[in-house]
N, C-alpha and C positions, 0 to 999 in steps of 0.2 A: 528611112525616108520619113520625113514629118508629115503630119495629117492636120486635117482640121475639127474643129470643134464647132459643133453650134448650141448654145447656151439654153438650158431648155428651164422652166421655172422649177423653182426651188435649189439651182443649183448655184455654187460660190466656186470664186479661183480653188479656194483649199478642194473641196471635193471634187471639184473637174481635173486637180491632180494626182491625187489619189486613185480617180481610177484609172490615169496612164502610170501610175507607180511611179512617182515623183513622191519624195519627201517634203519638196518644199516647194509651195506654190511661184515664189519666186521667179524660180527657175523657169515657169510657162509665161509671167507677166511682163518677165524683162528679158526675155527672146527680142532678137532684133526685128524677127518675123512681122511682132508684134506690135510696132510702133505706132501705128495707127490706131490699133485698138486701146493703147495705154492714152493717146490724146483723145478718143470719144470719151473712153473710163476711166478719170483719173484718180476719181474714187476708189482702187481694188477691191473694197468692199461691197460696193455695189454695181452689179452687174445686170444685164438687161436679157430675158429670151427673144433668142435670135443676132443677139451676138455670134461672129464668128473667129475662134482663138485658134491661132495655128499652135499646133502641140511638136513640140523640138525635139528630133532624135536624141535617143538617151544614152550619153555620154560612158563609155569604159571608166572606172576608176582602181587605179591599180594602186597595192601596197607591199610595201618590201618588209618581207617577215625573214626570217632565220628558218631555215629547213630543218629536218628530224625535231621540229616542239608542237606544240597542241596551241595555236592563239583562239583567240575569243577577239569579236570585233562587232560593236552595238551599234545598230542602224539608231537614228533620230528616229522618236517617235511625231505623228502629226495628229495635232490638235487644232481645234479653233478657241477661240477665246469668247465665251457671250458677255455682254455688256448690255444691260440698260439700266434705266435711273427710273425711279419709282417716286411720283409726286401725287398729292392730291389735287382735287378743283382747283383752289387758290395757286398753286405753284409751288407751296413748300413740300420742300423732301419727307418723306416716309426714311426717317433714321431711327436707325438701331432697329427695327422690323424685323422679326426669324422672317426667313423665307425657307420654302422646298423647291426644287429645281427638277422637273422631270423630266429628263429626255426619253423618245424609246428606245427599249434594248440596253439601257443602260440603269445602275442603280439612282436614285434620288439623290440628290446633291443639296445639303442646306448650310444653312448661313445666317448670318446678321446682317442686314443693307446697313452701307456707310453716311458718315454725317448729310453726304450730299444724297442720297437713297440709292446707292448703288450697286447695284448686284451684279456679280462677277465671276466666274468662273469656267475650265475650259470643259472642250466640251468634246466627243468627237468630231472630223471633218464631216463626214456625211449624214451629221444630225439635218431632219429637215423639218420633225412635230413635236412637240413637245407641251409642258406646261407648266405655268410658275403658280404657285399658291403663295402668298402673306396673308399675315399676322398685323392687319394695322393698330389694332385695340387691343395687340397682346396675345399671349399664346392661348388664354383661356377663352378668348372670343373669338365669334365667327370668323374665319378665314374669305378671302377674295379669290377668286381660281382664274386666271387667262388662260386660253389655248393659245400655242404659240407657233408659227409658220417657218421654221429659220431658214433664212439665207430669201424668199419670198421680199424684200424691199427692194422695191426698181428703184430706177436713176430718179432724184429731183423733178429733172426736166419732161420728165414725161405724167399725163394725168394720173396714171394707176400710180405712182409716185409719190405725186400730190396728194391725193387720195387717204395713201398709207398712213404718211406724216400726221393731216390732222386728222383720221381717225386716233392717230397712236396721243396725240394730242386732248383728244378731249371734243373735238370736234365732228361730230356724226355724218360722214357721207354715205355710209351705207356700205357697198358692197368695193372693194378695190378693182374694180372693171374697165377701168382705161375711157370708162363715157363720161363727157361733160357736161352731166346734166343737173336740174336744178335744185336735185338734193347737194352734188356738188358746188354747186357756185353758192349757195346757201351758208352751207361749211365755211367756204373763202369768205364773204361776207361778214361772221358773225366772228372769225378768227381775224380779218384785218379790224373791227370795229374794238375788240377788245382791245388791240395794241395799238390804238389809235393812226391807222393806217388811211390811206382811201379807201372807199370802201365802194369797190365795184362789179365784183365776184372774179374777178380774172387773178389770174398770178402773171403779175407782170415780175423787173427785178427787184423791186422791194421786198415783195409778198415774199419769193421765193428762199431770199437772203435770211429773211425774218426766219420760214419754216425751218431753213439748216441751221441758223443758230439755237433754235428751241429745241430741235431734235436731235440732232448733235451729229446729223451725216445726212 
């Protein structure tokens, strides 16, 4: 019999699957149960606490093997894939930058960021802290360290959303906390005046198109 789910923070489709033993998140977001939820969140990547996901009985799957042999049969593994892009003040990309990648419980993950400053790599599903270090001046000069929250970005439309974006921008609101207040509208301000927006501290639907294009979800 199916159950429900309610979305609690830090959590993603991938690890709200995995801990009903689902290989592939898919299978939870494209339930028919689910149809309402998928037009709130069309984003699958970004999901809200206090969402509620019905979770689909889990299906038999049978295979015809030949009797008296020994088979071998490999489950899919589930990962997440992390993504972000690494620019400085101005907007240009941090290319070709070593990075280290830390997630917990898992070993460090490094790399090159790409021409666009992109750094990429999977990751567990039910990573939820972690922390990236670069190299902007080189491997021989000091490093930059972010702590990292994963799976932690609410929907667009909501402030703590808002919020995220342009702190992850460059834009100081301070604390991700869902209030609209005037270190907030501050933020909006100083980010619609750079891109030559109006400049009113609201996110009306300009502002908001502006943040998913710069942020890239």
């Amino acid at each position: 019999m199916s159950s429900r789910h309610v979305v609690s923070q830090g959590e993603c489709l991938s690890s709200i699957a995995k801990k009903y033993k689902f290989n592939d998140w898919h299978i939870v977001y494209d339930d028919p149960a689910n149809a309402d939820f998928r037009k709130r969140r069309p984003n699958p990547n970004v999901i809200f606490p206090g969402d509620q996901i019905v979770i689909p009985d889990k299906k038999k799957k049978e295979e015809l093997c030949a009797t008296g042999k020994v088979h071998q049969f490999k489950l899919p593994g589930t990962k997440t894939l992390f993504r972000v892009v690494l620019k400085d003040p101005h907007g240009k990309p941090y290319a070709g930058k070593n990075y280290k990648l830390t997630i917990k419980r898992t070993d460090p993950l490094e790399g090159v960021t790409g021409a666009d400053g992109l750094v990429e790599k999977w990751i567990p599903v039910d990573a939820s802290e972690g922390e990236l270090t670069f190299w902007p001046s080189g491997p021989d000069a000091s490093p930059i360290t972010w702590p990292l929250e994963i799976g932690h970005l609410d929907p667009h439309d909501e402030i703590s959303g808002t919020q995220a974006r342009l702190n992850n921008l460059g834009f100081n609101c301070g604390p991700n906390n869902g209030v609209d207040g005037p270190r907030t509208r501050a933020a909006i301000r100083a980010f619609q005046k750079k891109y030559g927006m109006q400049v009113d501290g609201i996110v009306g639907p300009a502002t908001q198109q502006k943040l998913l294009e710069l942020h890239g979800s």
